[in-house]
N, C-alpha and C positions, 0 to 999 in steps of 0.2 A: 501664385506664391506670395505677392505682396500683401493680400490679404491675410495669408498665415502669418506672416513675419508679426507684422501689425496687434493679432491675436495673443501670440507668441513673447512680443516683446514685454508684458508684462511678468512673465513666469520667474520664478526664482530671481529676483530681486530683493537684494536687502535694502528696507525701505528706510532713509534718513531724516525723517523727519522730529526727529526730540529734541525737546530742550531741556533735559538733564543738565543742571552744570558739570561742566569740565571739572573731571578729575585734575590735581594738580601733577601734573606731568610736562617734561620738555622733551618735546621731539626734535631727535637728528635726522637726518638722513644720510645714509649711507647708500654704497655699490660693491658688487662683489663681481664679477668674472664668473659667468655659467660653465660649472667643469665640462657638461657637456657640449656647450656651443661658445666657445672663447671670444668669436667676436661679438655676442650682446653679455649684455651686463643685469643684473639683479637688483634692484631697487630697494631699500627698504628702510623702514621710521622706527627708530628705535626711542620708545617714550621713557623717559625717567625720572624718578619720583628722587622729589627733596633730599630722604632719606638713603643710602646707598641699599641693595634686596638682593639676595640671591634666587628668588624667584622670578618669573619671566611668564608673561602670558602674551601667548600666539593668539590675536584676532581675524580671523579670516572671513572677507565678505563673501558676497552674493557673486552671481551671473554679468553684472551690471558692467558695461565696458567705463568706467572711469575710475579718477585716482584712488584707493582706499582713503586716502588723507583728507578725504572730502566730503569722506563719509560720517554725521555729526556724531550720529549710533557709534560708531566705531569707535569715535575719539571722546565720547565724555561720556555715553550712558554703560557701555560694556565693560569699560576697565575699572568699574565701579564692583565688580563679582570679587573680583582680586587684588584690595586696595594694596595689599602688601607686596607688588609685581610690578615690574618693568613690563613696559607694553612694545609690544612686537606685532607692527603691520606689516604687510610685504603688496609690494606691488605685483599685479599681474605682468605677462610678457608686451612688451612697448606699453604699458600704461606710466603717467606720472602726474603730481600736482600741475604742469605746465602745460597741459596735453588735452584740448578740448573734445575736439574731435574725437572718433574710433578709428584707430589705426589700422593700417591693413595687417600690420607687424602681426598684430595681436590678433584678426583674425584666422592668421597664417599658422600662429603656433599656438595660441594658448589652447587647453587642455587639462584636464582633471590629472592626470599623471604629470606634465610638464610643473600643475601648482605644484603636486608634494614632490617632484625633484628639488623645485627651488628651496622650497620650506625646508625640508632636509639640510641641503646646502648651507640654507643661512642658519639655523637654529645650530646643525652640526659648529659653524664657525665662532657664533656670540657661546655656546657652553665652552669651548676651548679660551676667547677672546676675555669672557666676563664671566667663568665658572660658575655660572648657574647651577644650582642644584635642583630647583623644581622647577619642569615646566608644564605650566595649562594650554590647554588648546580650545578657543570658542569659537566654534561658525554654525554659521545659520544658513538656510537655504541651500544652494548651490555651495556655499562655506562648509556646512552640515558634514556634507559627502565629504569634499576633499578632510575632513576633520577626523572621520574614522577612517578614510584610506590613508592620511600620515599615524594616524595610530597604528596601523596595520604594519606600517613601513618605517617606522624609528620606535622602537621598542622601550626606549630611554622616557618617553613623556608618564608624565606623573600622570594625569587624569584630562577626562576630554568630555567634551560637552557640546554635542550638537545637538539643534532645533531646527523643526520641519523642513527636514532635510528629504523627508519622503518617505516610500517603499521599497521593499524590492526592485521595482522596475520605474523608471523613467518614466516609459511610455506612458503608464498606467496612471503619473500625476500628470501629464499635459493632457489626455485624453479630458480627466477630472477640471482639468483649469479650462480645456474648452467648452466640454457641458456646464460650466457653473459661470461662465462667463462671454458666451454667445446666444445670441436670440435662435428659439426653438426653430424657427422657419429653416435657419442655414447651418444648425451643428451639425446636421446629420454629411452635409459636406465638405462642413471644415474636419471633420473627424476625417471621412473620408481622405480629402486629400492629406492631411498629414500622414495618416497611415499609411499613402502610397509613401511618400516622401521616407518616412521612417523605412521603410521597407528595403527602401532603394539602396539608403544609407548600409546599411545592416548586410547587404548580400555583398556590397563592392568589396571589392579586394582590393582597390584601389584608388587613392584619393581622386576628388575630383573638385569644382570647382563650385564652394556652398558659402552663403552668406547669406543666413537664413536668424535673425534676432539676433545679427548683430556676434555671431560663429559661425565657425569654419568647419572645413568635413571630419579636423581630428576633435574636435569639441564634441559634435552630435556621433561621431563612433564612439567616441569612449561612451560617453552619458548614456546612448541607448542598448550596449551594449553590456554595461554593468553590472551587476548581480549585488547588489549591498548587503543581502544577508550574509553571505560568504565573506566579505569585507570585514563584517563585524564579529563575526564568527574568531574569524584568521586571529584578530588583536586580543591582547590578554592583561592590557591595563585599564584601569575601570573607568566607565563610560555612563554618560547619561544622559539617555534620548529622553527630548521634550518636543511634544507634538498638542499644536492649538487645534481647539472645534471647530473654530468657525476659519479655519485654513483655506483659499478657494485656488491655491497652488498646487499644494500636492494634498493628496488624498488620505485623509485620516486614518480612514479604515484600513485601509493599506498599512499604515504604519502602523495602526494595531495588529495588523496578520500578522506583519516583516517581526514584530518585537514577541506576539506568540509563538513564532516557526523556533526561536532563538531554545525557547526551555527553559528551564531555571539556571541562572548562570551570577553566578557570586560578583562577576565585574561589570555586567549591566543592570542600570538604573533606568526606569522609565517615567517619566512625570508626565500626565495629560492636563491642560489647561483648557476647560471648555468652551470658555466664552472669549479668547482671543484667537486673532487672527495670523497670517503668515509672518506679520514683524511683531509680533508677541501685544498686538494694543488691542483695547475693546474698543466694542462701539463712540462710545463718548470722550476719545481721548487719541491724541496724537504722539503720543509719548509709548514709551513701549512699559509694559505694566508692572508695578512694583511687586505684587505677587510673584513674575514671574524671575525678576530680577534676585528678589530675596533667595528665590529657591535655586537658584546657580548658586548666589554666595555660601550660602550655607551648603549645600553640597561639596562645593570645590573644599570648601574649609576641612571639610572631612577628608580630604588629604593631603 
């Protein structure tokens, strides 16, 4: 298994490495009380611009067990879509700026449901707190997902924007990340063994003890157990899936099936970028690409 983990640990990651200047924003940091679990608390960085907005844009990372606030992408290249918005990070469960290490906390409970409980929670509190009128939602990767399951599950969001967020199926993009990125001699039994692995996960009824890239057995149930067409399907405010070419995360084609299965549908948008990769950069450049960045902006503008 250590060898999968190893394999594994690169997969849906959002990657930080840009030097975009920082948007001019001040972040607070705040806490909220999880309605559902009273004795942890909710973390979160609320960015604010010079000007006072009643817009709000939700950024939501990657897989990654560390702080969002740490993340460079998060904090000056993305909030760059939405100059006219408060920025809205949220930490995952036991993550924070102080916090180096991966916590067991977090491998214990984080989960694609537990992210959009919280988001819910706090989003529900700042439109009551700072009457927000619009809000955006951007994630990427492993962000991507939980960005149309809060779409699906707060009805209030104005517009939402995930990238290579995948297919259909889970499985079907790590299978993809392990052929595009293990040597021919041994995919045939890293496939193998994940597939037992995945298998195993999928049939329990009952948790068990996994810590497998750095997640827990409620992380790999939900995520393998998923159905994202039906996710996107459910939500009925406008959406727009961006999936790169040269992705070696999850699997393009895939995302082109998942977005033909869909049919024509007036609230999804599709954008392919063929020559970037899973954190939206070409070959020649560390930064995430201004093609790509433009076409969030001017999309989200459109509502």
């Amino acid at each position: 298994m250590r060898k999968l983990n190893l394999l594994l640990a690169v997969i849906f990651l959002v990657i930080s490495y840009c030097s975009i200047a920082a948007s001019e924003l001040t972040f607070g940091t705040h806490t909220l009380k999880r309605s559902l679990a009273s004795e942890s608390k909710i973390t979160y960085h609320l960015g604010s611009r010079e000007k006072p907005t009643n817009n709000l844009l939700l950024i939501l990372q990657g897989s990654d067990c560390r702080s969002a606030l740490s993340i460079n992408s998060i904090k000056s290249a993305f909030p760059k879509v939405r100059q006219d918005a408060d920025v809205l990070i949220i930490e995952k469960w036991g993550l924070s700026p102080d916090i180096n290490a991966c916590p067991q906390a977090y491998i214990d409970n984080d989960s694609p449901s537990q992210r959009v409980s919280d988001a819910k929670q706090v989003l529900n509190h700042l439109k009551e707190k700072k009457r927000y009128q619009s809000v955006y939602v951007l994630g990427g990767s492993e962000g991507a997902v939980i960005a149309v399951m809060l779409r699906k599950a707060l009805p209030g969001i104005t517009a939402t924007i995930a990238f290579n967020g995948g297919g259909n199926s889970f499985q079907n993009d790590i299978e993809h990340n392990i052929e595009a990125s293990t040597p021919p001699e041994v995919t045939g039994a890293v496939l193998e063994e994940f597939r037992g692995f995945a298998d195993k996960i999928r049939e329990s009824d009952k948790a068990f003890a996994v810590d497998s890239s750095q997640h827990g057995y409620k992380w790999w149930k939900e995520m393998l157990t998923l159905k994202q067409t039906q996710v996107i399907e459910s939500g009925e405010t406008p959406l727009l899936i961006i999936q790169s070419g040269q992705d070696n995360s999850v699997d393009p084609e895939q995302t082109h099936a998942m977005v033909e299965s869909l049919g024509v549908s007036e609230n999804v948008d599709y954008q392919f970028f063929e020559q970037l990769d899973h954190a939206l950069r070409s070959d020649s450049s560390n930064d995430i690409n201004d093609s790509a960045l433009t076409a969030m902006r001017e999309w989200f503008q459109k509502h």
